[in-house]
N, C-alpha and C positions, 0 to 999 in steps of 0.2 A: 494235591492241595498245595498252591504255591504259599509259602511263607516269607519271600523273598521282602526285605521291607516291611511287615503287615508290624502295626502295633497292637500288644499283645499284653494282657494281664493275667497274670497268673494269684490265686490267690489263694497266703498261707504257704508259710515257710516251713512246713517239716519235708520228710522224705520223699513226699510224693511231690510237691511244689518245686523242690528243687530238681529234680528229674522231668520235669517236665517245662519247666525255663529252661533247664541246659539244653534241653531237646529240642524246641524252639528259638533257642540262639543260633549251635551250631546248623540250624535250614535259615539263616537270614532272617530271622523276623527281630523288630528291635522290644525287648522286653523288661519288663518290669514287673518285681515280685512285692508283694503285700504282707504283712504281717499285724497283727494287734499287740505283740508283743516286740519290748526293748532289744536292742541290738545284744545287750550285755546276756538276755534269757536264752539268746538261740546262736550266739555270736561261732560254736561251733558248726553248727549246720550251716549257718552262712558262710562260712570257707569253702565249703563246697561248690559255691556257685561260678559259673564262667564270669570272666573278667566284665562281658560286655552285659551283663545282668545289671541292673537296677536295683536296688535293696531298698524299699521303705518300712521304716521301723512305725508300730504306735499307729496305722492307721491299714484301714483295710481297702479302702475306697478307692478302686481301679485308677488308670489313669484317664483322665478326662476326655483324651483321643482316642482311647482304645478302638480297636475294630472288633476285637475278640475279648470273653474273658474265660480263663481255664481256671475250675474252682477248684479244690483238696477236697477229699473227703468228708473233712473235717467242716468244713461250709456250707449253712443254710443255706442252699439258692433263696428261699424267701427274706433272706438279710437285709437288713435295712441299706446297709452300705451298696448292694446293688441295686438299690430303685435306681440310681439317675440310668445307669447303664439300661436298664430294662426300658427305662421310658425312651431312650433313644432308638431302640431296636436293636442296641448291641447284641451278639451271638454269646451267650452266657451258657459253656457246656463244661461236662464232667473230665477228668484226665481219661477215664475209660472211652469216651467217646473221641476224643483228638486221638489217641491211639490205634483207634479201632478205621479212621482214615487213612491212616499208612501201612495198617498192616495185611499182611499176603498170604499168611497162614491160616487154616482153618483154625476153630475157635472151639473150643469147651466152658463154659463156662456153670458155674455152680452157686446155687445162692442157696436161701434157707434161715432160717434162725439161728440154729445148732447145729455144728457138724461139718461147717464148710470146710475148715481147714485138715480136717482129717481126709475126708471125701477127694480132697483137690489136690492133694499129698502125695494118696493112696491112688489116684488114676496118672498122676505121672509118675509112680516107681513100676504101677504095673505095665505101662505103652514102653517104658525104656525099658524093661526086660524081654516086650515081648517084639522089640526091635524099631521100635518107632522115633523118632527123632522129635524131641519134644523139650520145651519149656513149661516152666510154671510157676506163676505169682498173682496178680493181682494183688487183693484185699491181704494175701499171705503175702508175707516176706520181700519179692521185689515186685515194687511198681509195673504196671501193664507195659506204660512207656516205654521203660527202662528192656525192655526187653524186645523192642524192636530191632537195639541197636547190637543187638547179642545172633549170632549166625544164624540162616535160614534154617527155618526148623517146618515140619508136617504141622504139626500142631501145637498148639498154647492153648494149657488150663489154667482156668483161670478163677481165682475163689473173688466172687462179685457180691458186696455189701447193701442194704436202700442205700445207704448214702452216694456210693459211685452210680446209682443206677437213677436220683432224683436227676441229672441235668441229662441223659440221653438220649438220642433219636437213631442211630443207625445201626447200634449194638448189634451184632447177629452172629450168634452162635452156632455152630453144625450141630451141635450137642447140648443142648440144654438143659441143666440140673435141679428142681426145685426139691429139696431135702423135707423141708417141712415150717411150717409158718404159726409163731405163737408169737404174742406181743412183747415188744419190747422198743427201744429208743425211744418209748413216749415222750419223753421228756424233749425231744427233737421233731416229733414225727405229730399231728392234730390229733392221730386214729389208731385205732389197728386197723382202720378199715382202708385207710390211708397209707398205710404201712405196708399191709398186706398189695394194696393196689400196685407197688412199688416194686414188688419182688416180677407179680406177671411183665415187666419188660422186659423181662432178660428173655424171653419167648416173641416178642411185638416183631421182628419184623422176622421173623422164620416163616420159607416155605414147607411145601409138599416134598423137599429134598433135604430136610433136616429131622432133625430127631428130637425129640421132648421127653425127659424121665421125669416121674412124680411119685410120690409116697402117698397109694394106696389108703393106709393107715392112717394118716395125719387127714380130719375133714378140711381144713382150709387147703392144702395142696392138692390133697383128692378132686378137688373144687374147679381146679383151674383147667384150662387147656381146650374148653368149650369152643373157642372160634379158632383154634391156632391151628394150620395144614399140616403142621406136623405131625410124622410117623409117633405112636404115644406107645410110650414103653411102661410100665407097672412093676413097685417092688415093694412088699409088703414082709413082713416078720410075722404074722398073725395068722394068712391064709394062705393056703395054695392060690394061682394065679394059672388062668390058659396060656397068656403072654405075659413072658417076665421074668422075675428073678422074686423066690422065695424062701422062705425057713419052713423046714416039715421035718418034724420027727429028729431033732438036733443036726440036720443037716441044711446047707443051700443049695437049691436047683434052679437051674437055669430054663424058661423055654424063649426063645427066640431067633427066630428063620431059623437056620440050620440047625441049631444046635437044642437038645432036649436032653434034659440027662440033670443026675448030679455032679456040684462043683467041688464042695468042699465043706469036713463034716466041720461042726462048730468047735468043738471041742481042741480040735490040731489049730485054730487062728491062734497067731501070735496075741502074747502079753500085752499091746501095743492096742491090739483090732478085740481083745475078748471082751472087753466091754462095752464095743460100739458097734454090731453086728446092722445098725442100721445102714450106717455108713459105707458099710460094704458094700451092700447089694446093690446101688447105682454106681457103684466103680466098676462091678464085674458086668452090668449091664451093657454100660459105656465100653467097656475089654472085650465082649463079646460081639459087638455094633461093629469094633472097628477091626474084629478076626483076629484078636488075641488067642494066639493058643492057649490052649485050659492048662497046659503043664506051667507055662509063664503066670498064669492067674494063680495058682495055686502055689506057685515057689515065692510068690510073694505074700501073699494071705497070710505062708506060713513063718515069715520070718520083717514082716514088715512094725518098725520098733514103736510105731506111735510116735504121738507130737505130747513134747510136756504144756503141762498144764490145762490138759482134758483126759481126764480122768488116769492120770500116771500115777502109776504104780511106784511108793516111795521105797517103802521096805515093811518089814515085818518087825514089830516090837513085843515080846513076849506072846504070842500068836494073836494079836493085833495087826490087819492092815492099814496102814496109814494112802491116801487117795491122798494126789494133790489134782483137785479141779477147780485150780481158780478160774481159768477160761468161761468156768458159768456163770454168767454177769446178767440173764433171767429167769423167770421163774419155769417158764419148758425145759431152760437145758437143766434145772435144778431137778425138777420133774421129771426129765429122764434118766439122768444119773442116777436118782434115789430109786427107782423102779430097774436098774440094773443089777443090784443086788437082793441076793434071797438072805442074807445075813443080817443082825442086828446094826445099828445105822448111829455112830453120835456126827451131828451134821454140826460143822462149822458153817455158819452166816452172816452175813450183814456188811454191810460198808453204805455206798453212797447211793442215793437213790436213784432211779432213772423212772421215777413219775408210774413205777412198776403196782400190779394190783398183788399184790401178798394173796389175798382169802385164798389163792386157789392152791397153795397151798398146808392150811391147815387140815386138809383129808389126808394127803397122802401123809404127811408129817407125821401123822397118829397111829398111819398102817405103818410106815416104815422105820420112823426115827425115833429109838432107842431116848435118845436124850441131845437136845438143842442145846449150841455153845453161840452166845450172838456177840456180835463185835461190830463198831462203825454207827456211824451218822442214824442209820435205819432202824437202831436198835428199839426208838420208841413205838414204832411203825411196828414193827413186828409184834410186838406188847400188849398192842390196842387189836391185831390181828387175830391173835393166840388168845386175848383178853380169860388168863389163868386157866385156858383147858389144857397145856401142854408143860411138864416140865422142862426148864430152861435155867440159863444160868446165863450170865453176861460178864464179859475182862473188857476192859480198857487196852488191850496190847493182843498181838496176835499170839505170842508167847505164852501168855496166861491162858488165853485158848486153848492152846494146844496141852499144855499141863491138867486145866480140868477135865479135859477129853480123855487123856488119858487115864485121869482119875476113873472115870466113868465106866472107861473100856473093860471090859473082859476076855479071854483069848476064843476067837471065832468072829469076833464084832470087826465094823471097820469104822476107821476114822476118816470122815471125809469134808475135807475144804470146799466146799462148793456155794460161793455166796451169796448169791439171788442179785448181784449188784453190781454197781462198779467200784472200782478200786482207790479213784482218786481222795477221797477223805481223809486214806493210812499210808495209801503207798503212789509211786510212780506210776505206776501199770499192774494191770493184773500178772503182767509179768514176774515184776519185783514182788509182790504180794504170793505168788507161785512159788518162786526161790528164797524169799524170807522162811514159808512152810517147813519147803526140805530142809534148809539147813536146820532150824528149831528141829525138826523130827528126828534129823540124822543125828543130834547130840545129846537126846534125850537119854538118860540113865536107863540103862536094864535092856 
């Protein structure tokens, strides 16, 4: 793809924006970056950018000539600010797709609801032990882009969001991930049905020489894979499987081409992986596809530390576990967290809304959760939900949270941040909402 000259908009100035202008500067093309927000809001990321970048502040509307426009994740393609672009025929595509032109590595990629980043973590600490030359980013940590310009490597995993996957056409993975599909970004997305439609691209152009994992278990991912050539691998937690990767009798086993046998009992997974046993079993499916030794697979099972802010492990306060899962920002990953434990449950909830259906979790709520602590924007949402069959309590601060919680607690119970929502009404990111936790937790008295 020559970029020599080509005029180029890039749209939205965070991380991935600017990784993807510098990328298209230093190949010659002349560009120009978008923003809806003031130079003063973003003025450190905009340092970042190459000299010969364009920076407009306060408007998002490409530039009039463009040939191209490369969107952030963060961008509606159905944006008002790209009709002209669209009505002209301009090429309006995702940074995973412009990436995915230049690059010469095979491709993993992993999408889902819940779970990506553990899943996409976990199959490149396993390929690099079991001697594979690999990268891994996307939707996690560093941009697709951005890792073009990083040494030749076998393969790139890649954790793939709907958002990177609304503008794509060429995407094609050797290994394709779909973890499991429950609704969420409504607030962005018309449907689940819509949503859902969104994840099968990450499969659209795979042939008969590629591979497709799907979760069994979950009926919308179970769903998919109907017209796609690909080799279909299966991984369930619930049943035995002829081909695949399963849990029987507290252990996981493997069947697939060569290998048949058990992997590794549940019980020896790291602190990190005990709680998210789903997550494992397409990473060892994917280890075993590409001839991972079983000693490599299992030296890292055993000692692989987990990602904070899904479902990490704080500490112990008077035989109380305190959980920090801000990372669950819907109601499935909330639904699978709380179905993780056989212990009594006080659940931290609420912040901002994403257009999310609550009812579906007022069942499990009543079998699991001990006692509800609500916090954020959603608290009246939740109210009208629960409409007085649940005990509940509500703080104005995450801090107050965490004090009635522990009021509540008993020693064997766990305390768990996991808040059906997103974060921006209290805090920065679920990030800072994550590390606000620990530290509150880490200074609580006794």
């Amino acid at each position: 793809m020559d970029l020599k000259n080509k005029i180029i908009s890039v749209i939205g100035l965070g991380k991935t924006g600017i990784a993807t202008a510098n990328f298209l500067s230093l190949r010659g093309a002349k560009v120009s970056i978008m923003d809806s927000k003031s130079h003063d809001h973003i003025s450190e990321l905009a340092s970042q950018l190459l000299p010969d970048v364009k920076a407009v502040y306060k408007n998002c509307e490409p530039h009039p000539d463009s040939e191209m426009v490369v969107i952030s994740p963060g961008v509606d393609i159905e944006s008002s600010f790209l009709k002209s672009s669209r009505q002209k025929g301009v090429e309006i595509i995702s940074e995973i797709e412009l990436a995915s032109r230049f690059n010469s590595a095979s491709l993993i990629g992993i999408t889902g609801t819940n779970g990506k980043s553990t899943c996409t973590s976990l199959i490149g600490e396993i390929l690099k032990e079991g001697g594979i030359n690999v990268t891994v980013g996307g939707n996690l940590g560093i941009p697709f882009i951005s890792l073009l310009d990083q040494e030749q490597v076998e393969y790139r995993v890649l954790e793939i969001s709907s958002f990177q996957m609304e503008a794509t056409h060429s995407f094609h993975p050797k290994i394709a991930i779909v973890l499991n599909i429950t609704p969420d970004h409504l607030d962005r997305h018309e449907s689940f049905e819509q949503y859902a439609g969104l994840k099968e691209k990450i499969y659209a152009n795979q042939t008969k020489k590629d591979f497709l994992i799907l979760n069994q278990d979950d009926p919308s991912a179970h769903a998919l894979g109907k017209n796609c050539p690909a080799k279909q691998i299966r991984f369930s937690v619930e049943s035995p499987l002829e081909y695949g990767v399963y849990v029987q009798n507290g252990k996981i086993f493997a069947s697939i081409d060569e290998f048949e046998g058990e992997i590794f009992a549940l019980s020896a997974l790291s602190r990190g992986l005990l709680w998210q046993v789903e997550n494992v079993l397409p990473a060892v499916a994917t280890a075993l596809l590409l001839g991972i030794p079983l000693e490599s697979i299992q030296n890292v099972l055993g000692s692989f530390t987990g990602l904070e802010h899904r479902l990490e492990w704080v500490c112990n306060r008077d035989g109380v576990d305190f959980i920090n899962d801000s990372k669950g920002t819907n109601v499935g990953s909330v639904c699978k967290s709380l179905n993780t434990f056989d212990r009594p449950i006080i659940l931290i909830a609420g912040g901002k809304d994403k257009n999310a259906d609550f009812s579906g979790l007022k069942t499990i709520m009543k079998k699991k959760v001990k006692y509800l602590v609500l916090i954020g924007e959603t608290r009246p949402k939740f109210r009208s939900v629960l409409n007085g069959s649940f005990g509940y309590e509500e703080s104005d601060s995450l801090e107050g949270a965490v004090t009635l919680a522990k009021e509540k607690a008993e020693k064997g119970d766990v305390v768990l941040l996991s808040p059906a929502c997103a974060s921006f009404d209290m805090f920065k990111d679920y990030i800072d909402r994550g590390n606000q936790f620990k530290s509150i937790v880490n200074n609580l008295e006794g």
